[in-house]
N, C-alpha and C positions, 0 to 999 in steps of 0.2 A: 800827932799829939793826942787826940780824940778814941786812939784806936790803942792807945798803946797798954791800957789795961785789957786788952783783947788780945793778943800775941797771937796764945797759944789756938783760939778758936780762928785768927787769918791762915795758921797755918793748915789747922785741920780742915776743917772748909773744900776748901780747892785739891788736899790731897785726897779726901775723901769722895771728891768729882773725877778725881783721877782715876781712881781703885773704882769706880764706877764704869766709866767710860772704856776701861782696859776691858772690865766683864763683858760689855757689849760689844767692844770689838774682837771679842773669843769665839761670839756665838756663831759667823758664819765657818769661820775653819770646823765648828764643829757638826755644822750643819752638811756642809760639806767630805766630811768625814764620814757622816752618816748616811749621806748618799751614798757612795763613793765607796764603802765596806759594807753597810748595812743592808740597801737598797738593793745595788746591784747584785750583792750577793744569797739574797731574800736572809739574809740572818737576823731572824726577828732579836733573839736576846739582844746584838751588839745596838741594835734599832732602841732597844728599851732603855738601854743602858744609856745610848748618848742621847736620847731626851729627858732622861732623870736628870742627866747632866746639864741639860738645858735648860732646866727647871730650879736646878741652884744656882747655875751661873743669876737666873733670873731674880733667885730670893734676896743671894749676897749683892748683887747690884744693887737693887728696890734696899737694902739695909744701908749702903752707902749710902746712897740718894739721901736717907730720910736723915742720915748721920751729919750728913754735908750742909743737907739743907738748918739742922737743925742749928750747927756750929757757926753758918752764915747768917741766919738771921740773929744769935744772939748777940755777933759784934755788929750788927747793921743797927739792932737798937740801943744797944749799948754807947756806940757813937752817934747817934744820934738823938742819945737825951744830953749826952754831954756839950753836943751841939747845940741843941735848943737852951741849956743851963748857961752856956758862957753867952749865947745870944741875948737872952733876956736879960741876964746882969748889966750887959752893954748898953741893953735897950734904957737900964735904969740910968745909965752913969751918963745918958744924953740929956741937955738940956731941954726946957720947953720949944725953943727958936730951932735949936736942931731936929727936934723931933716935927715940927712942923712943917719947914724946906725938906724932910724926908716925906713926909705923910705917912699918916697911920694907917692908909689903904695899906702901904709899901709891906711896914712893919709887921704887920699883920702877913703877909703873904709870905715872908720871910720865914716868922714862926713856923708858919702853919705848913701851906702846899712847897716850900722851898727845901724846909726841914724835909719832909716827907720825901723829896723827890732822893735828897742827898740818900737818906736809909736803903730808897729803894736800890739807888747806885751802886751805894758798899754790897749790898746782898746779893746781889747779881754779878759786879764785879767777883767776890769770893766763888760764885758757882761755875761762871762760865769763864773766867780769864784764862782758866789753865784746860776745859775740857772743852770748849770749841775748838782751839787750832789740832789739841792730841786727837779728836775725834776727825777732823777732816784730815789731817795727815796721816792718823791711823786708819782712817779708811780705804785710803790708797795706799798704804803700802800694803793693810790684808786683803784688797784689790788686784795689788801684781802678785802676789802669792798664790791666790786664787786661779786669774784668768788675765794673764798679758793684756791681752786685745782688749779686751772691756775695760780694762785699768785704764787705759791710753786717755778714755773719755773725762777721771777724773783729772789729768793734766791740762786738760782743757775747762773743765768745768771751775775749779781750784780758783785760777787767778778771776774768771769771768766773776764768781760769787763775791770775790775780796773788791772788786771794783764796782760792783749793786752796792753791797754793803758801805763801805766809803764814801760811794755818792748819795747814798737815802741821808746818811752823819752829812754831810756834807748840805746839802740842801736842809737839812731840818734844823738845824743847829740856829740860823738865823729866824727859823719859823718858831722856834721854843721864845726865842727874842722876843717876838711881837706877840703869843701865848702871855708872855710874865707879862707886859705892857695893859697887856688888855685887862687879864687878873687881877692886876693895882686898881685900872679904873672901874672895874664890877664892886670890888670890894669898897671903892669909894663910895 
């Protein structure tokens, strides 16, 4: 509801982490390339050539990035004034007796560090939802393209990471709990 004057920026966003992350998983097949023809074969031009090439994969990346980043934070604040505007209407339309059994320590934390956290959520969601899993799968696959054997390691490393990851969410998820608990009673 919050996002939905936002469309076109959830789209751009994440495609533009894409067209990012694509750039950088170019850079070893070209690095590789430049070994591998350049190197070996001391030919400085083709040497020139594919680190010029290096140097734009590197600029059109760094231009996604800023393009991505810029499309995600404007729907992260975008939703999240709209959030804070239907909150505080809410907060009007509560009685005194209500607002008291809540506390204003609470109300306050909602506004303020809750809102905040939600923005930071949507903008991160937009950046990394779609270009963490394309980057760790595209790594391994221009890993077995590369070098078999060495690949092997990211079939292993792969799931090991998704299971850190899971349990850090996993364990912290209740520690954010007693974080917002403790926040209400500072702010008291």
């Amino acid at each position: 509801i919050y996002l939905k004057d936002y469309k076109k920026e959830c789209v751009l966003a994440p495609l533009f982490k894409l067209l990012e992350a694509t750039f950088d998983l170019i850079v070893p097949l070209v690095v590789a390339a430049m070994i591998d023809h350049g190197i070996a074969a001391s030919n400085r031009p083709y040497i020139v050539k594919m680190g010029g090439l290096l140097v734009l994969l590197a600029l059109v990346g760094l231009t996604c990035s800023f393009t991505a980043q810029y499309f995600a934070a404007k729907a992260a604040v975008g939703f999240s004034t709209k959030v804070r505007h239907a909150l505080f209407s809410h907060i009007q339309s509560l009685s005194f007796p209500e607002m008291d059994i809540i506390g204003t320590s609470t109300l306050i934390t909602r506004m303020t560090s809750d809102i905040n956290q939600t923005q930071t959520g949507v903008n991160m969601v937009l950046r990394l939802f779609l270009r963490s899993p394309f980057i760790v799968f595209g790594a391994m696959v221009m890993a077995f393209t590369v070098d078999v054997k060495s690949a092997l390691i990211f079939v292993v490393t792969i799931p090991l990471l998704f299971l850190v990851v899971f349990s850090v969410m996993y364990f912290s998820i209740p520690l954010f709990k007693k974080v917002q608990k403790a926040l209400d009673t500072v702010l008291g």
